[in-house]
Phi, psi and omega in degrees: 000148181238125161242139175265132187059029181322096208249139198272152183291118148344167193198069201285137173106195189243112205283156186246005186296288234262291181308002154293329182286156173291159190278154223221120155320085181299145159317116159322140197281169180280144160230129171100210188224107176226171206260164146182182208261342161201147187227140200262115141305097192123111159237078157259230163282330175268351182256012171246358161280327172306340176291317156304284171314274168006298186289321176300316162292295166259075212310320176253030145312135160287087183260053150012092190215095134353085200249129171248046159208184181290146181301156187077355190233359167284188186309299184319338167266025213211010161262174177311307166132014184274118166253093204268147167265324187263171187313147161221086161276116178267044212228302200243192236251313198254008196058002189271144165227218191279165193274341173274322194282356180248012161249322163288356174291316174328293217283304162317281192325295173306313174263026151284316158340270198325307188290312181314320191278018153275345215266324180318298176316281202310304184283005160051063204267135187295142177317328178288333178317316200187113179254134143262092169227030187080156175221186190210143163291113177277163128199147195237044169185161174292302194289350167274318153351316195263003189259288190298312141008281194281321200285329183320284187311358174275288197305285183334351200234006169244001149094016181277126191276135173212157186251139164252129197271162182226172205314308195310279173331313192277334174317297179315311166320260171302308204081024168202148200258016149325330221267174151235353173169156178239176163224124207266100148260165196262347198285331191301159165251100165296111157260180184223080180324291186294302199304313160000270173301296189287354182269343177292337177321300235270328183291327164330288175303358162287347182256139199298324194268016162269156168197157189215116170224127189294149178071007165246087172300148183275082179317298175240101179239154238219111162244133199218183195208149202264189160282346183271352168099009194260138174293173202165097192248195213220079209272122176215133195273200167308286150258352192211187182229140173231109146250160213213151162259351162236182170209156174215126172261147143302011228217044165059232187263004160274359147357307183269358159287331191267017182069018152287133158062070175231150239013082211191317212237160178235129197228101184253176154241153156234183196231151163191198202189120167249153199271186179273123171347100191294165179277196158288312191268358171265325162286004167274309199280345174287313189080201174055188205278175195251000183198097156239150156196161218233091170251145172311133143335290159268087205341319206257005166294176193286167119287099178254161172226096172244143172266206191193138163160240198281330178241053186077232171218093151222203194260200167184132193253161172217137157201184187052120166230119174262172177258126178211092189314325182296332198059047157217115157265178187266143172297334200276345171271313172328323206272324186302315197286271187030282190298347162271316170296314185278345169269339200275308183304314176263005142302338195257278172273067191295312201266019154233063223236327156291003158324124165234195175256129168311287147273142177220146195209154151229156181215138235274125157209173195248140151231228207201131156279006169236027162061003178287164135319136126276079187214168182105164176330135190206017168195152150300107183102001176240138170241166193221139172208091185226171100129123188230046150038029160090020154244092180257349203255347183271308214287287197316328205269349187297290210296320181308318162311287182266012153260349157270354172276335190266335181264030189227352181074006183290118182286338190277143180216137194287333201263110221258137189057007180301085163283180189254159267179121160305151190282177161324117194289156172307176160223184213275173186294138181340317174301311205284300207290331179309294185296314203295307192293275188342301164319293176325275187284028150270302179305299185314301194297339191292337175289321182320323197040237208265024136271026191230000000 
């Protein structure tokens, strides 16, 4: 298959992941013609851990990997920073499903963990990159009280350790009584996402048989045969060409542009907003701990966050999601959440009520109507490791893991009981799913009430 003019998807706003950081030497953009033995399209979570992986089976495979924007300032740099080990169906009321199908999701997740704190390790990655220290269910309202509730008797009937917290508890925690209780599990992985992503770039590229180049999006990619009958394809960017003999795309729910799985995926945005450096005295009036976070009680509910580090001390809200099939929103929607985040932020932090945001971004994630990868062989020699069901930093670095053991023949898999997954079911006509999903997480964030 050949696609043509491949137009790559907006990245509205500014991730504030990433404008925190001191500024970072980039990867050269491509010029010229190079050969290799695979080529990534993507360098997020699934295409530098496949990228990882990759070096780990064949150390002297030749890898390529293709970014068309600076690393950190794509969808990887633009999520919360939760690497959830445990079910998080953002599909059901409590985040819970069946019990079988949620240990083996568990049983993925975790060894996406694993790999990330080995990559931590190896590439002796700054302490703010990646925390295991867990995370909390908030809920600020009685029906999310019964969601933790019900999900607690879910981890219990899974044999999973957790604390459920009380008004008291979250206070100590956050510095602020909105909460009426939390649920505590241990399992999580905190990230600083862009720092993350871009120091796993930098750790790649130490090794001579990798190479990585910023700013180049895949105009065409080609598949052709040589004199010898053997296939081969031919990814060609702007200024330069990559041929190759696998290719893995990486690149989510732009997938279907490169003409896969196309009326299959669904391309939400969600949003968020980081504050403004806090004072001293601001930090007195907050209290509470100095690195928390907060995923909602109620899936379509807020998400809080505070760090502490490279870029001071501040919080971070994440709420609202839309469906948008274009992969493009309006400045005039960034500006619209803003005005939403900031009531959710003072709503929250009353006794920061001159706090404003610094930053406000949305960032691109893929779903499934069956909850499945868009993954596996899908041409010869080209593979796909996409639509990560709105858990891009467990899933994606999971598919990326397992598309590079599969396009390398590797009898061994780091992803423990993994089969490959019917693909993605069709979906109803552009219109219906446009109006019907919108509708929908509208009604939902409107239920949320005051965890929303």
């Amino acid at each position: 298959m050949m696609s043509k003019q491949i137009q790559l998807a907006a990245n509205p706003g500014v991730t504030g992941w990433q404008a925190i950081l001191p500024p970072r030497k980039t990867h050269s953009e491509l010029e010229g013609k190079i050969d290799a033995d695979y080529l990534i399209i993507g360098a997020g979570f699934a295409g530098l851990s496949a990228a990882r992986r990759l070096h780990q089976i064949q150390p002297d495979a030749k890898v390529v990997i293709l970014e068309g924007c600076e690393i950190g300032k794509g969808p990887a740099g633009r999520n919360s920073g939760f690497m959830i080990d445990l079910p998080h169906d953002l599909s059901s009321q409590d985040y819970a499903g069946s019990a079988e199908n949620d240990r083996q999701q568990t049983a993925i997740n975790r060894s996406a963990i694993e790999f990330a704190n080995d990559a931590f390790r190896e590439y002796q990655m700054p302490s703010e990159a990646l925390k295991n220290v867990g995370k909390i269910n908030a809920a600020a309202t009685a029906k999310g009280m019964r969601f933790n509730e019900n999900y607690a008797d879910h981890l219990i009937n899974l044999d999973e350790p957790h604390t459920l917290l009380n008004v008291e508890d979250m206070k100590k925690i956050t510095g602020t009584d909105y909460y009426q209780g939390g649920l505590w599990t241990p399992g999580t992985t905190i990230l600083q996402p862009a720092l993350y992503i871009s120091s796993l770039a930098d750790g790649l590229v130490g090794n001579a048989n990798i190479h990585i180049f910023e700013n180049t999006s895949v105009n065409e990619l080609q598949k052709q045969k040589n004199d010898g009958g053997m296939k081969k394809w031919l990814a060609i960017t702007t200024k330069g060409r990559v041929s190759a003999t696998k290719v893995i795309l990486a690149v989510n729910g732009m997938v279907e542009r490169f003409g896969y799985f196309k009326k299959r995926l669904m391309h939400v945005f969600t949003y968020a907003s980081m504050s403004r450096r806090l004072t001293l005295s601001e930090i007195k009036k907050l209290g509470g701990e100095q690195n928390w976070a907060c995923t909602s009680a109620d899936p379509m509910g807020t998400s809080v966050r505070r760090i502490s580090g490279i870029g001071g001390d501040r919080l971070l809200v994440r709420n609202r999601a839309t469906y948008d099939p274009s992969m493009e929103v309006s400045q005039h929607r960034i500006n619209s959440v803003k005005t939403d985040h900031l009531k959710a932020f003072k709503a929250r932090f009353p006794m920061l009520s001159d706090v404003s945001m610094d930053y406000t971004w949305g960032g691109r994630l893929c779903l499934s109507k069956n909850g499945v990868f868009a993954a596996g062989e899908v041409d010869e020699g080209l593979f796909s490791a996409c639509c990560q069901n709105g858990l891009g930093t467990a899933k994606g670095t999971a598919i990326g893991i397992i598309a590079a053991e599969c396009a390398s023949n590797s009898d061994q898999s780091l992803v423990p009981d993994f089969t490959m997954q019917d693909p993605p079911e069709k979906l109803l006509p552009k219109l219906l799913m446009y109006l019907g999903a919108n509708s929908y997480m509208r009604w939902k964030e409107i239920r949320a009430g005051k965890d929303k």
